[in-house]
N, C-alpha and C positions, 0 to 999 in steps of 0.2 A: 607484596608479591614480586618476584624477580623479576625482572627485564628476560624477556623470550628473545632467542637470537634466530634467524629465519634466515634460510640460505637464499640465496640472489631466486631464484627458481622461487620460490612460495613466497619471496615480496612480490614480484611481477604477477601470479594469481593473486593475492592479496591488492595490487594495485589495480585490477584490471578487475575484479569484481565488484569496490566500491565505483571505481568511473564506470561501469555499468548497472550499477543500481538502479537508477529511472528505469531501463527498462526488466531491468529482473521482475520492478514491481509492478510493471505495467503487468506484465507474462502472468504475471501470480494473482493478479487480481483476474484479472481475464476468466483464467483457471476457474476460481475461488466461485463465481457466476455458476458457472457448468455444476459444480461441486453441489454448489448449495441448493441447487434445481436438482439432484438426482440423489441427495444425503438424506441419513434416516433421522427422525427426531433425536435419536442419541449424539449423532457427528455437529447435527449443528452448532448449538454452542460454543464449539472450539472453533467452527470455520469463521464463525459471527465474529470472536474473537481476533483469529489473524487479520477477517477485514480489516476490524477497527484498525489495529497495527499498524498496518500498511495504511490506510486513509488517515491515520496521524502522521505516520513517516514522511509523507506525500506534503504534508504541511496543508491540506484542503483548509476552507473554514470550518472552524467548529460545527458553527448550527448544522451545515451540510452534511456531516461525518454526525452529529445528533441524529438527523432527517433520520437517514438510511439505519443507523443503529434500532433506533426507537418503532420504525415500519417492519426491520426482519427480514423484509421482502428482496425476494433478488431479482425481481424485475425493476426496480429502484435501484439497487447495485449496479445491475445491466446499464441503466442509464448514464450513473456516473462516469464508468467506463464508456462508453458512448462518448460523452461531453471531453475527456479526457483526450481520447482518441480522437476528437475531433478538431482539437484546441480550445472549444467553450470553455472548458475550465482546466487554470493550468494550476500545476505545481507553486507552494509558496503562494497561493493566493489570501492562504489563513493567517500571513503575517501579521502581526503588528505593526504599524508604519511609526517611527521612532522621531518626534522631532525634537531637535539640539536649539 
């Protein structure tokens, strides 16, 4: 695939969207809560879906990101968010801790 060349202007949105990620996801998760409290058996799925995404992207621990997968429930969701937003649980907590 070719190298894409981007004018000064769409690097700077480009750059200023990844350094704003954390909270894009935060926004979207937040959202996703509401969403899934007021969606119809059809939409779920896909919103179930984006969670997971975003609660991988996040780097959560696995089991936690299982938890809330495996319950469905978005009062559980709410939670995470909650704990998020509180500092209880941050970002990169799922790592692996690597020793040399």
């Amino acid at each position: 695939m070719a190298e894409r060349e981007y004018s000064r202007y769409q690097q700077k949105v480009i750059r200023r969207f990844y350094e704003n990620r954390d909270q894009i996801d935060d926004q979207k998760l937040s959202e996703l809560v509401t969403s899934l409290f007021l969606a119809s058996d059809r939409q779920k799925p896909t919103l179930w879906k984006r969670v997971q995404d975003i609660l991988t992207r996040m780097d959560l621990p696995e089991s936690r990101i299982q938890h809330v997968m495996d319950s469905q429930d978005p009062a559980v969701l709410a939670k995470v968010v909650e704990e998020l937003q509180n500092g209880r649980l941050r970002r990169g907590s799922g790592r692996k801790k690597t020793t040399d």
